[in-house]
Structure formats: structure tokens, C-alpha cells
Jmol script that loads the backbone (N, CA, C; Angstrom):
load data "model"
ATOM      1  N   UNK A   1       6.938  13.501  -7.640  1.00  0.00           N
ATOM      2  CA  UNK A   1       5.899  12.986  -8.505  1.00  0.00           C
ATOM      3  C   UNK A   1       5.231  11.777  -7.861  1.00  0.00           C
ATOM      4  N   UNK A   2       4.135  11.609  -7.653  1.00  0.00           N
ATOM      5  CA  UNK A   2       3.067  10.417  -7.506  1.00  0.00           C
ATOM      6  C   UNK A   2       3.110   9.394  -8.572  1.00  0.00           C
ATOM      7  N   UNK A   3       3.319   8.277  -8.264  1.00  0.00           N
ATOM      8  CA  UNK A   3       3.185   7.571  -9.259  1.00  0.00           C
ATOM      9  C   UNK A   3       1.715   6.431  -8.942  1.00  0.00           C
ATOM     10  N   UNK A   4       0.749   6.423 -10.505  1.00  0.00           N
ATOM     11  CA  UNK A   4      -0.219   6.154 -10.721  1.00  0.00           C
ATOM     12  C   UNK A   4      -0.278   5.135 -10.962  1.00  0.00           C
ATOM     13  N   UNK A   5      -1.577   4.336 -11.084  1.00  0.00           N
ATOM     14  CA  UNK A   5      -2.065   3.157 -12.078  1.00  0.00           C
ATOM     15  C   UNK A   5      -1.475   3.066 -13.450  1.00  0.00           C
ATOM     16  N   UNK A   6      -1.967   4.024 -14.189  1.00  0.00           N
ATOM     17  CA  UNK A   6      -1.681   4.459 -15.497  1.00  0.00           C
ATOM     18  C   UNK A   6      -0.347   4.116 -15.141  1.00  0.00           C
ATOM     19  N   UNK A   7       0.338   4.855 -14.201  1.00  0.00           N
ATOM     20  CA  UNK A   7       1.875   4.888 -14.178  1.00  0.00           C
ATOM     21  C   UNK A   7       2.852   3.273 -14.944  1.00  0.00           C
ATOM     22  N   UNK A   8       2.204   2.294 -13.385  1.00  0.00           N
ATOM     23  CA  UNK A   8       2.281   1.137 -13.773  1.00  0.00           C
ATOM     24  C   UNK A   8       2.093   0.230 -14.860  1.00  0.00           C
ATOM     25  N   UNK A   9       0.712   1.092 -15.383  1.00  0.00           N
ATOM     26  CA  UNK A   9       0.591   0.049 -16.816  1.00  0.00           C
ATOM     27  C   UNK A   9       1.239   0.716 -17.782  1.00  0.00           C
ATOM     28  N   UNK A  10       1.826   1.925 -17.825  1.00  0.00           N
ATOM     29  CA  UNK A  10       2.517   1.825 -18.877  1.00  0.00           C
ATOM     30  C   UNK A  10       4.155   1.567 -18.862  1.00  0.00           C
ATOM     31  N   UNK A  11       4.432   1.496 -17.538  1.00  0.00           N
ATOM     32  CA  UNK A  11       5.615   0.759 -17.443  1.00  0.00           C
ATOM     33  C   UNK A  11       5.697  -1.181 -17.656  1.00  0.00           C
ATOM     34  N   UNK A  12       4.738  -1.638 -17.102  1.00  0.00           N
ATOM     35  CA  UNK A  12       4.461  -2.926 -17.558  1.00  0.00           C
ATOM     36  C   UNK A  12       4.354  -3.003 -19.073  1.00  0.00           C
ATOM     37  N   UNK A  13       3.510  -2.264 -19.675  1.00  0.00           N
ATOM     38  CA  UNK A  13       3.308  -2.013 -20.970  1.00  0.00           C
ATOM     39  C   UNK A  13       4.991  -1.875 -22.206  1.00  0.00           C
ATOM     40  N   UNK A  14       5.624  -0.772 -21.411  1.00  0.00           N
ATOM     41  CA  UNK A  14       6.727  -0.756 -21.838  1.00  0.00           C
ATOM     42  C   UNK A  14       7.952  -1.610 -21.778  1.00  0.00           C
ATOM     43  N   UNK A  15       7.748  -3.146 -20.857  1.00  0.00           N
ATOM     44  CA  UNK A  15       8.325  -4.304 -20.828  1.00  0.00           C
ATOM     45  C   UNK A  15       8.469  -5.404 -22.227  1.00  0.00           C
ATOM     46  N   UNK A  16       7.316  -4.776 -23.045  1.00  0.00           N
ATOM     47  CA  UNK A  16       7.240  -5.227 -24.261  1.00  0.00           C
ATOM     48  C   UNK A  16       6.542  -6.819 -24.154  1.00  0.00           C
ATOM     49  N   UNK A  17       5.797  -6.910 -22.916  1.00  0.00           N
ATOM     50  CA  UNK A  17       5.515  -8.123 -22.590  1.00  0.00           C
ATOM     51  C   UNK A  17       4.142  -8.271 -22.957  1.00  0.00           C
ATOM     52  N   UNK A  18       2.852  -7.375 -22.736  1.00  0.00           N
ATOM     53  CA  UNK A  18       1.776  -7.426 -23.011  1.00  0.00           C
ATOM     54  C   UNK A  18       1.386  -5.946 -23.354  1.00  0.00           C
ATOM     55  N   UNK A  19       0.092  -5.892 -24.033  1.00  0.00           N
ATOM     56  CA  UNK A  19      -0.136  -4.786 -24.859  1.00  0.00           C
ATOM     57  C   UNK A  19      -1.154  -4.116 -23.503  1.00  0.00           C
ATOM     58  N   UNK A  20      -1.343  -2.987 -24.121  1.00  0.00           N
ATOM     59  CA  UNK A  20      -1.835  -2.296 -22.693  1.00  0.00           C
ATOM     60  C   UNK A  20      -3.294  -2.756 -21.945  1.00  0.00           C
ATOM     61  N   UNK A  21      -4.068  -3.051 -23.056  1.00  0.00           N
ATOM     62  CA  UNK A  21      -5.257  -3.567 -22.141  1.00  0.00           C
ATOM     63  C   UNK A  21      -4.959  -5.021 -21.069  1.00  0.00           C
ATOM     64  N   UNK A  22      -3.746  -5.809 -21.688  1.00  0.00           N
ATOM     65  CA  UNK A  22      -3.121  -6.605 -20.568  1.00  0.00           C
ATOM     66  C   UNK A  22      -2.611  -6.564 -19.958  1.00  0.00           C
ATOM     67  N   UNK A  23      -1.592  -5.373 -19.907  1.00  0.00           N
ATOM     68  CA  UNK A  23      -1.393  -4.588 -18.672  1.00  0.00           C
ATOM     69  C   UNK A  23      -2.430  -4.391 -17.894  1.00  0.00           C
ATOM     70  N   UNK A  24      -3.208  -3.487 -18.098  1.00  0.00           N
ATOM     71  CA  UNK A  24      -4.159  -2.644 -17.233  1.00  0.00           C
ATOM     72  C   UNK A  24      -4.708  -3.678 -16.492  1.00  0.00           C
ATOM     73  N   UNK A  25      -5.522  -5.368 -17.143  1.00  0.00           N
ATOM     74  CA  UNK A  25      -6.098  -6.447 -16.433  1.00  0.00           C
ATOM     75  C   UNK A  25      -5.308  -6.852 -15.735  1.00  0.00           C
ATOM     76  N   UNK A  26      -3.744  -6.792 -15.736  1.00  0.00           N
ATOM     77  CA  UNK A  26      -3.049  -7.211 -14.714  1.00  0.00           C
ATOM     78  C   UNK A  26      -2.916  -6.446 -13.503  1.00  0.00           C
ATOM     79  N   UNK A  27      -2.997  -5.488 -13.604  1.00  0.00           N
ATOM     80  CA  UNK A  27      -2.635  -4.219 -12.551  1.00  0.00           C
ATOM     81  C   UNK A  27      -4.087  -4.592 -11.477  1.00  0.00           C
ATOM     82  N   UNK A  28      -4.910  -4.105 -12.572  1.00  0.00           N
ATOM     83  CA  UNK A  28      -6.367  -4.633 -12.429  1.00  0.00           C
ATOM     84  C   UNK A  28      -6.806  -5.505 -11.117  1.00  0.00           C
ATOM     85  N   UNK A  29      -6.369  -6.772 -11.659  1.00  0.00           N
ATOM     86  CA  UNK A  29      -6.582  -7.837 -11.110  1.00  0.00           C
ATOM     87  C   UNK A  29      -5.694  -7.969  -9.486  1.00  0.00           C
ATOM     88  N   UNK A  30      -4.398  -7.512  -9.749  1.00  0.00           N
ATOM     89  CA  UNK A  30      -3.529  -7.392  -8.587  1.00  0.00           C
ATOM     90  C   UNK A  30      -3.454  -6.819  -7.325  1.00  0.00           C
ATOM     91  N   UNK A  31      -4.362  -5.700  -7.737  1.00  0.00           N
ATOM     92  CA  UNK A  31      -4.773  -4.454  -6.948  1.00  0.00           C
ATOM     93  C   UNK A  31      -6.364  -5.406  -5.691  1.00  0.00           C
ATOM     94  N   UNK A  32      -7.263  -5.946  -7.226  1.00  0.00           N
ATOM     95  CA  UNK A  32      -8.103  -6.830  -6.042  1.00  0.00           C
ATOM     96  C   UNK A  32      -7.379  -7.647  -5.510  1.00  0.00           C
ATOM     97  N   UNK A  33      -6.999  -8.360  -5.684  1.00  0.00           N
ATOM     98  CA  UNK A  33      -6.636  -9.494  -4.507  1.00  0.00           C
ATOM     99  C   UNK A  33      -5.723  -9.145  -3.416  1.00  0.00           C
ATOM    100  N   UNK A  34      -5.410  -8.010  -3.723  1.00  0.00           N
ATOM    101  CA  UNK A  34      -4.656  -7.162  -2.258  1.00  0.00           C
ATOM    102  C   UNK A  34      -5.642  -6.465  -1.722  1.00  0.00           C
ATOM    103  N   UNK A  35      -6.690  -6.030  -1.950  1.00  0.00           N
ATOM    104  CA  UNK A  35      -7.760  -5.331  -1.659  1.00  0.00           C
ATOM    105  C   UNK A  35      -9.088  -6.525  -0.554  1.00  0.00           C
ATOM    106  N   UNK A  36      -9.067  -7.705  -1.317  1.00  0.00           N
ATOM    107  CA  UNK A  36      -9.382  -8.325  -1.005  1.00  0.00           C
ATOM    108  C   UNK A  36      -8.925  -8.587   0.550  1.00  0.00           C
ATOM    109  N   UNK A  37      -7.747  -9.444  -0.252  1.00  0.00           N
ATOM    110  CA  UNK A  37      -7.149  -9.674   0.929  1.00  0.00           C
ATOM    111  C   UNK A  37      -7.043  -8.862   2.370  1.00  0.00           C
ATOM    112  N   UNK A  38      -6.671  -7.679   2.357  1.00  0.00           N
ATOM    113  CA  UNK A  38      -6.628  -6.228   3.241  1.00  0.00           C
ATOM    114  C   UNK A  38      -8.151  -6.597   3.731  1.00  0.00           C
ATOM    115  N   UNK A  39      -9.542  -6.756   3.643  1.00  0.00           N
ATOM    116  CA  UNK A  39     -10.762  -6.693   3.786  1.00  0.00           C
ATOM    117  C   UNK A  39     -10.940  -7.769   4.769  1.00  0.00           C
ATOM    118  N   UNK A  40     -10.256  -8.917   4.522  1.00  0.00           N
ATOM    119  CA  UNK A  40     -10.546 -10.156   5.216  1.00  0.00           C
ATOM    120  C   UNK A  40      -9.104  -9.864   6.470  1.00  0.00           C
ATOM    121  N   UNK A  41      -8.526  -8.957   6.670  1.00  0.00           N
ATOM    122  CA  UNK A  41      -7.531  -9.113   7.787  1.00  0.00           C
ATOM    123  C   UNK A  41      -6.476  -9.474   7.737  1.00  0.00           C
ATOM    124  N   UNK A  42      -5.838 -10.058   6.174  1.00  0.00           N
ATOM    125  CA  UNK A  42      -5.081 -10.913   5.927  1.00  0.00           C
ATOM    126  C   UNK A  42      -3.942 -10.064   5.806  1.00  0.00           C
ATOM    127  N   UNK A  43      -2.451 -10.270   5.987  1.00  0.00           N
ATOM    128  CA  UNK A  43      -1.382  -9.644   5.286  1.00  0.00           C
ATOM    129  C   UNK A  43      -0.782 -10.352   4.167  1.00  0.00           C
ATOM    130  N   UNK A  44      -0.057  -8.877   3.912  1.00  0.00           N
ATOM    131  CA  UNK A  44       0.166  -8.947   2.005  1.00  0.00           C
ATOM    132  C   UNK A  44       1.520  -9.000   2.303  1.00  0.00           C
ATOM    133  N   UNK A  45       2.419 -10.042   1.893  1.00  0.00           N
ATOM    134  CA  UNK A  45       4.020 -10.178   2.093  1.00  0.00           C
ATOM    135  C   UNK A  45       4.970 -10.415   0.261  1.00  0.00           C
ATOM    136  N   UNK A  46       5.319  -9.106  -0.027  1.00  0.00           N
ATOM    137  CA  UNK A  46       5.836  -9.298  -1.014  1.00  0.00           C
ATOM    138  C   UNK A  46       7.457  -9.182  -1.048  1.00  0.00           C
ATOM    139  N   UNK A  47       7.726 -10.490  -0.944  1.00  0.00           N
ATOM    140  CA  UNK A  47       9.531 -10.963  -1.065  1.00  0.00           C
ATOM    141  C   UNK A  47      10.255  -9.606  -1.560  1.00  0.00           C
ATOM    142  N   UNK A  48      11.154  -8.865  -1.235  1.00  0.00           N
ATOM    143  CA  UNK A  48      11.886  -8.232  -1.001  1.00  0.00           C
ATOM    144  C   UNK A  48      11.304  -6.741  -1.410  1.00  0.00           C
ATOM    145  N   UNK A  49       9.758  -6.216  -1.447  1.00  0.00           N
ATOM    146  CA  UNK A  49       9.130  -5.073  -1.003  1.00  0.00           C
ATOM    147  C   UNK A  49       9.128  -4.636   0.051  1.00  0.00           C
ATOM    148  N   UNK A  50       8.093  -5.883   0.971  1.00  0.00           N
ATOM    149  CA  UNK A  50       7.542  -5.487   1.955  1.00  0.00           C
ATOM    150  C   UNK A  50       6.172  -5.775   2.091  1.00  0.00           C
ATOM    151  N   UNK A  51       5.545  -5.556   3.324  1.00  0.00           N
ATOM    152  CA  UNK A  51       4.357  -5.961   4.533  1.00  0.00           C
ATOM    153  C   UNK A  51       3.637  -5.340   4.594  1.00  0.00           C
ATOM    154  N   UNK A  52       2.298  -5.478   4.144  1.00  0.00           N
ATOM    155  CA  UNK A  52       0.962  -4.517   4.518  1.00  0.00           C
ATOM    156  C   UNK A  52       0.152  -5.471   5.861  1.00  0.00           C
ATOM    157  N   UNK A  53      -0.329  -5.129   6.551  1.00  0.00           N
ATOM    158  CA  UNK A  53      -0.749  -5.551   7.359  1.00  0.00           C
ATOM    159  C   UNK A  53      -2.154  -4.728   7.828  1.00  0.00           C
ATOM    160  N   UNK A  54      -2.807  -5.061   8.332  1.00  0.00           N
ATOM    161  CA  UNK A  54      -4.360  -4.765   9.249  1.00  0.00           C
ATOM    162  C   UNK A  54      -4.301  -4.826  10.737  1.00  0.00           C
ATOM    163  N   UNK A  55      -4.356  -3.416  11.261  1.00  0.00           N
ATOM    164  CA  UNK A  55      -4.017  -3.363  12.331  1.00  0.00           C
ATOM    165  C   UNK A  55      -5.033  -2.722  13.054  1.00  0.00           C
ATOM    166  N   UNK A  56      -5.495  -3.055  13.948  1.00  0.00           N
ATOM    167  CA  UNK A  56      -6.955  -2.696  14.773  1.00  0.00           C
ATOM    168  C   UNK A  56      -6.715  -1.517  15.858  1.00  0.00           C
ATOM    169  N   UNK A  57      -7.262  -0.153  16.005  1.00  0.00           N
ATOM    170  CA  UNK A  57      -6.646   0.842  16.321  1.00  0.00           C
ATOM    171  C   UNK A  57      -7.991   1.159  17.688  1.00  0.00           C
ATOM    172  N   UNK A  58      -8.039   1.008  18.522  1.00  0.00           N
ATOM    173  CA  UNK A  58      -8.567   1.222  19.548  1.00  0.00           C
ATOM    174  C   UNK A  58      -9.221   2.521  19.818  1.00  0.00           C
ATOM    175  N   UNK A  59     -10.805   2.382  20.628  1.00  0.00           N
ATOM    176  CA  UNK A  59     -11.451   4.068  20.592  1.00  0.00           C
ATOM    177  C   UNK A  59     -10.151   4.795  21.480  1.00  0.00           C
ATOM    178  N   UNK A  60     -10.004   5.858  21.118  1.00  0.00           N
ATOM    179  CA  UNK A  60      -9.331   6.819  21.896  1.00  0.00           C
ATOM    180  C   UNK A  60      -9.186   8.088  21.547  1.00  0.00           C
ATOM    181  N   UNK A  61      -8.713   9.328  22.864  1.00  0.00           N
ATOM    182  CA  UNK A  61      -9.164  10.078  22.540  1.00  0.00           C
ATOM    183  C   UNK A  61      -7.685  11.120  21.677  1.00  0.00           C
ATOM    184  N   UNK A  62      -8.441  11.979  20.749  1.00  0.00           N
ATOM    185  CA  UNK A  62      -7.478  12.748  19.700  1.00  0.00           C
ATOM    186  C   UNK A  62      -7.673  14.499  20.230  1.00  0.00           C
ATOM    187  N   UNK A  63      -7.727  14.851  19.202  1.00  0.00           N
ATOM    188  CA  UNK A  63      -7.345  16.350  19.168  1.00  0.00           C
ATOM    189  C   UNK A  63      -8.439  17.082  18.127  1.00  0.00           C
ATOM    190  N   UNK A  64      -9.086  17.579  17.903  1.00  0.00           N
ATOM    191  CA  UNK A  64      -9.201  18.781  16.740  1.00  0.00           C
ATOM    192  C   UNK A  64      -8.251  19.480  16.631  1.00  0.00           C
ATOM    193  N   UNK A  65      -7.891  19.594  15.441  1.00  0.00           N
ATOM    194  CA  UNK A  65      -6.507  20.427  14.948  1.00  0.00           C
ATOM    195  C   UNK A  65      -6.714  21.742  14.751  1.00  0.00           C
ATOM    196  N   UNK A  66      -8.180  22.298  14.548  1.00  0.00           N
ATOM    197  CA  UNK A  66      -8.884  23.685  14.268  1.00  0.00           C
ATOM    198  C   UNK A  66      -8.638  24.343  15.665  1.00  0.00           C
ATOM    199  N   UNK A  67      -9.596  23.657  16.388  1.00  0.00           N
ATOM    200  CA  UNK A  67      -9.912  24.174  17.709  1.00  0.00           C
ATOM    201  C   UNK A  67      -8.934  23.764  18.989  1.00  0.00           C
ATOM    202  N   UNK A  68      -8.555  22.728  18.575  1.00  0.00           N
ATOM    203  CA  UNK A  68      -7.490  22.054  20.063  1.00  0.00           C
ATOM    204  C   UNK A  68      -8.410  21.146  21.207  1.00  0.00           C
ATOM    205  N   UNK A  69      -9.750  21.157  21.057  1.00  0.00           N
ATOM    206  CA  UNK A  69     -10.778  21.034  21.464  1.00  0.00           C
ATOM    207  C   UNK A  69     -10.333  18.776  21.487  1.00  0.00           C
ATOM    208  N   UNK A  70     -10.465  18.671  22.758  1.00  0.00           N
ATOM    209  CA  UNK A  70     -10.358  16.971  22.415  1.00  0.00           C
ATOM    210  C   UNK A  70     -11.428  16.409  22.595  1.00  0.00           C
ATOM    211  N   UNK A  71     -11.769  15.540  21.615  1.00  0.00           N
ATOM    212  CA  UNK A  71     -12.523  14.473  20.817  1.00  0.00           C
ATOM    213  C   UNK A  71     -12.082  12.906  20.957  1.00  0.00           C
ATOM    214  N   UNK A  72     -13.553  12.231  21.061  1.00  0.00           N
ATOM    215  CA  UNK A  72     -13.159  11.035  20.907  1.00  0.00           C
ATOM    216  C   UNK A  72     -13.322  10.607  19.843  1.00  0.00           C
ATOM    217  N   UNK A  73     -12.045   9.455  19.309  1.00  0.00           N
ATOM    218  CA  UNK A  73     -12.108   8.792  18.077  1.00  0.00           C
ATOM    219  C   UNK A  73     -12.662   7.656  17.774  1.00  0.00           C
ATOM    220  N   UNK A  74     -13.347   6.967  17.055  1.00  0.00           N
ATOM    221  CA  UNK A  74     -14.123   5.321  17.205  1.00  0.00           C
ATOM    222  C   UNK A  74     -12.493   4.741  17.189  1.00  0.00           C
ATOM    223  N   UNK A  75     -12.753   3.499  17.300  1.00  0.00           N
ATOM    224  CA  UNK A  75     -12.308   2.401  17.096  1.00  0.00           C
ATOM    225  C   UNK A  75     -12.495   2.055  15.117  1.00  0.00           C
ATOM    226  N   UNK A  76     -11.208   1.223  15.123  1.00  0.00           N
ATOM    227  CA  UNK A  76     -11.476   1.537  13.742  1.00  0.00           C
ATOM    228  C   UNK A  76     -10.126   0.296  12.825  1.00  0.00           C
ATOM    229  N   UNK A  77     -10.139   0.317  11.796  1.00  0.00           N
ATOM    230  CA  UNK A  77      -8.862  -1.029  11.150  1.00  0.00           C
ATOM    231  C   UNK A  77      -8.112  -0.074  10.476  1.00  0.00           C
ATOM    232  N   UNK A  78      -6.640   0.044  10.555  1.00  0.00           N
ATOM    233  CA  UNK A  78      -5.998   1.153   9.261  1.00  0.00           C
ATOM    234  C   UNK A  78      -4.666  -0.068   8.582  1.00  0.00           C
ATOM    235  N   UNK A  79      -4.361   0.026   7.664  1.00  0.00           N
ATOM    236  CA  UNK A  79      -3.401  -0.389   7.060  1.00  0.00           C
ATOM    237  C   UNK A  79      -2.060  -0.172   7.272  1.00  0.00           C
ATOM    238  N   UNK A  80      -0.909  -0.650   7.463  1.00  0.00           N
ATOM    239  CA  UNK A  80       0.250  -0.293   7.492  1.00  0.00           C
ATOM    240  C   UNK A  80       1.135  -1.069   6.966  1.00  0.00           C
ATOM    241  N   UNK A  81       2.631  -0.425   6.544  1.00  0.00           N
ATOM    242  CA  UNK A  81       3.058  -0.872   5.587  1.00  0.00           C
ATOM    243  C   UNK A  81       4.554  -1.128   6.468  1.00  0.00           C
ATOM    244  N   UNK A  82       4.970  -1.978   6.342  1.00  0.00           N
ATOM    245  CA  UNK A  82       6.639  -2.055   6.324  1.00  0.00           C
ATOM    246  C   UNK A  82       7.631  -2.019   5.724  1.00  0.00           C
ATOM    247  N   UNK A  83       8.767  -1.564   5.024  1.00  0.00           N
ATOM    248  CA  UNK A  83       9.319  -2.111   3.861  1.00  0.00           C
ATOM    249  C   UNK A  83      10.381  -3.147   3.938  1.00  0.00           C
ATOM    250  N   UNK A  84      11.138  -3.807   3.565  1.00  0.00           N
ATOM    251  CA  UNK A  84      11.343  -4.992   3.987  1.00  0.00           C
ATOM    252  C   UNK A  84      13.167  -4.414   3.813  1.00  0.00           C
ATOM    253  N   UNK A  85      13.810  -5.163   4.347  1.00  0.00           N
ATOM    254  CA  UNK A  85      15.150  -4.554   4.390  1.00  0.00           C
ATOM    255  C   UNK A  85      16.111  -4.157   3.225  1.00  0.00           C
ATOM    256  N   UNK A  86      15.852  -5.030   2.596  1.00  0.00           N
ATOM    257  CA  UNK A  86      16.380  -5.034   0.870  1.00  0.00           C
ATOM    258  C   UNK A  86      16.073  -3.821   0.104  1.00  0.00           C
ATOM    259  N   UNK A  87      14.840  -3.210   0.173  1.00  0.00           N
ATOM    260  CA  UNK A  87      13.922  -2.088   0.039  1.00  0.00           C
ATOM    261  C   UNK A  87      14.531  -1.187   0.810  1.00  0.00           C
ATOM    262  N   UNK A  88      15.106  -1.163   1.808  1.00  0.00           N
ATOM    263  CA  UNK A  88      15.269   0.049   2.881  1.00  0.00           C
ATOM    264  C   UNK A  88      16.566   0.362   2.760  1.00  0.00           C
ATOM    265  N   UNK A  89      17.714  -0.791   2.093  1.00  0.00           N
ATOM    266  CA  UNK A  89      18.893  -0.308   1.649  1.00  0.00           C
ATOM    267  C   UNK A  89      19.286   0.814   0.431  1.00  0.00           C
ATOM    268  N   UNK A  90      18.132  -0.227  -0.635  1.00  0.00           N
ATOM    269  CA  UNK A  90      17.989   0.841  -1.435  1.00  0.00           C
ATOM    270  C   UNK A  90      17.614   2.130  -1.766  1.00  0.00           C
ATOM    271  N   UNK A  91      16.193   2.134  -0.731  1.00  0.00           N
ATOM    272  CA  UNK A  91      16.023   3.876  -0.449  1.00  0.00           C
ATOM    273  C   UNK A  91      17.186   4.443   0.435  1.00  0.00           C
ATOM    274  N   UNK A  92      17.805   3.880   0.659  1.00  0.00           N
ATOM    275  CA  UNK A  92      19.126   4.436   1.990  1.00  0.00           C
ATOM    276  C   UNK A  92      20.480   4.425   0.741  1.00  0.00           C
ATOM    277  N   UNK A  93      20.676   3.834  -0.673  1.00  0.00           N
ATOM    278  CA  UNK A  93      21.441   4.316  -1.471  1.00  0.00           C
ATOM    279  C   UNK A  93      22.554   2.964  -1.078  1.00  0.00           C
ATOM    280  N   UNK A  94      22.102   2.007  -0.327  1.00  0.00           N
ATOM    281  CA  UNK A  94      23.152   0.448  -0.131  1.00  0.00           C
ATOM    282  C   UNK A  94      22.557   0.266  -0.975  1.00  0.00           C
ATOM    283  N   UNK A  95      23.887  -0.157  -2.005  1.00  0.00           N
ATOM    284  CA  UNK A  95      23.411  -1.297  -3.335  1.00  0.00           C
ATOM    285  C   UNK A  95      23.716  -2.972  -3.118  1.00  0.00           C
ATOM    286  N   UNK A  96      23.940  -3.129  -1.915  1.00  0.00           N
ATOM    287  CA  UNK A  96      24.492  -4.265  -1.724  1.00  0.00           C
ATOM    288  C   UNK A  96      23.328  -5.442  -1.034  1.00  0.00           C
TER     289      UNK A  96
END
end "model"
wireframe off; spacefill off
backbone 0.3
color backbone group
């Protein structure tokens, strides 16, 4: 399963902390300033998640996957993510 926006606000929602349209402005709001941030180059470091970062990917050349036929790619910024170790135990099933 994918988990959504919606997803989030109604789990925030279901914290019993704010009603859903304050959810949603929170999600809202959180989403820009990582968005933001990501735009200006900046990395996003969230204490025991993990690292988004902006990473500058050089012209070079690829593949067509149809044809096999090689192509050049621009130059270009992509996002990447790290997860931070605490995070990586737990998807690995260390509860410690």
C-alpha cells in the first residue's frame, strides 16, 4: 500500500490533537518548506528519519530502453534520500 497525504492527515487527525482541517494545514505547510527548501539546494535532516539531499547529476550518456539505441541525457538536479540508522534498524526488524 502507498501511503498518502490524506494518509497522514488522518493519522495526525487520529492523534486527537487537531481536527482535520489542522491537520491537513500542517501537512500542508510541512510539505512546503521541504519543497522549498529542496528548490534552493538545501538539505532536509530529520533526527532519526533521515536525509534528503540535492544532488547535481551530470550530461551523460543513457540508453533507450525500447530501442537500446544510446542517447544523451541533459544535465539535471534529482533528489535523494538516506535513511538514517535508527530507521534502517527498524526496517531491518532491530528494535534496539
Amino acid at each position: 500500500m502507498t501511503v498518502t497525504k490524506a494518509h497522514i492527515v488522518e493519522a495526525l487527525f487520529g492523534k486527537n490533537v487537531f481536527n482535520k482541517t489542522e491537520s491537513a494545514q500542517i501537512i500542508d505547510s510541512l510539505f512546503e518548506v521541504i519543497k522549498k527548501s529542496l528548490e534552493n539546494g538545501e538539505d532536509i535532516l530529520i533526527s532519526g528519519f533521515g536525509k534528503f539531499s540535492v544532488r547535481k547529476k551530470h550530461q551523460r550518456i543513457g540508453r533507450n530502453p525500447h530501442t537500446g539505441e544510446p542517447i544523451m541525457l541533459s544535465e539535471g538536479r534529482v533528489v535523494t534520500f538516506k535513511c538514517s540508522g535508527r530507521l534502517r534498524a527498524k526496517i531491518n526488524g532491530d528494535r534496539g
